[in-house]
N, C-alpha and C positions, 0 to 999 in steps of 0.2 A: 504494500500500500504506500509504506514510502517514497521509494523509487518511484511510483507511481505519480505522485505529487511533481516529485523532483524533474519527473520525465515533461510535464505537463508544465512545471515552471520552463524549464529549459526552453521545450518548444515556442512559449512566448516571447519570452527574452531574446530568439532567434526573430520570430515572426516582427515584432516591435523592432527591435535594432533592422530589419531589412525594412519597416516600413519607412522609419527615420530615413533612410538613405533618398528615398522620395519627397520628402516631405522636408527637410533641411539639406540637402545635397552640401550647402554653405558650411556646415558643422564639421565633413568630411574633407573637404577641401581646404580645407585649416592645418590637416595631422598629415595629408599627403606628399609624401617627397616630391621635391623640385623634377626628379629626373624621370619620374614616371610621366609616360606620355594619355594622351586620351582622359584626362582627369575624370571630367562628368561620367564619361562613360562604363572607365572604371567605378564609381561610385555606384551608377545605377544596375550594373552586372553583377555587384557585389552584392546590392538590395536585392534583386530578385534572387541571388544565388540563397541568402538566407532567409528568405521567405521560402523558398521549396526545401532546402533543406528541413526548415522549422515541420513543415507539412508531412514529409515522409518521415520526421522524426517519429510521429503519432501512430503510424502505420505499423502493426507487428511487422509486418512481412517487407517493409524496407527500412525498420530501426536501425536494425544494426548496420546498415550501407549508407546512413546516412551520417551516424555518430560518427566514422569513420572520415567521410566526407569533410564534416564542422573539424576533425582533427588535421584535415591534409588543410582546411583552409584555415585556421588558427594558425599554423607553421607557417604558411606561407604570409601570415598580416605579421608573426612575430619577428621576421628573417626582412619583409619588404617594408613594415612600417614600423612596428615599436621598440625593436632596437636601434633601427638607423637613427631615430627619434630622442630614443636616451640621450644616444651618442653624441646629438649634436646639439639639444640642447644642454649635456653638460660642457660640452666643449665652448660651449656660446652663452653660458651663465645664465641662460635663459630662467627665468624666474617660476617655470614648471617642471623644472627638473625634477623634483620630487615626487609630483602627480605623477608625472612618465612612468617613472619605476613601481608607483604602484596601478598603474593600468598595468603595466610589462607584466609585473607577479599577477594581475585578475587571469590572465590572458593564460598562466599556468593552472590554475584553477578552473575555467573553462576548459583544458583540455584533459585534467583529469576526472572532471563530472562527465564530460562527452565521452570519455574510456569505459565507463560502468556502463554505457548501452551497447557498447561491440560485444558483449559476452554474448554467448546462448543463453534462454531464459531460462 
């Protein structure tokens, strides 16, 4: 029943954050590296990616392809945005340097809530 809940928070928390992506694209466009091309479009690929994902999270029969999924995409926002992120704004004394590093760490705890649904049930 817990896990249950937890499966159910999850899913929104995915569905909500991809809907953000629509609905402030500007919030995104703020944390995005200079050197990524395509910005918006990136932002809005990202939205719908976790809004489906949140979707087939719900699904027995594509949980676990989908926890999976939020984990290959979690590496790849931690690797293309929240470290490049630390890095630079410690390098640049930027005055959120600390916020950074505790998104950085939520960002480890998103992927190991999203680990406990690739089991078999």
């Amino acid at each position: 029943m817990k896990t249950k809940v937890l499966l159910y928070l999850m899913a929104l928390l995915y569905f909500s954050a991809g809907l953000v992506h629509f609905l402030n694209p500007d919030f995104y466009l703020r944390v995005m590296p200079s050197w990524m091309p395509l910005k918006s479009t990136l932002i809005y690929l990202s939205g719908l990616i976790e809004i489906v994902l949140a979707v087939l999270l719900i699904m027995d029969s594509t949980r676990k392809v989908a926890a999976w999924l939020i984990i290959a995409m979690l590496v790849v926002y931690l690797l293309m945005i929240h470290i490049p992120m630390s890095i630079d704004f410690y390098k640049s004394g930027n005055k959120y340097f600390l916020a950074s590093i505790a998104r950085l760490l939520g960002q480890f705890v998103l992927l190991f809530w999203a680990a406990i649904y690739t089991k078999d049930n």
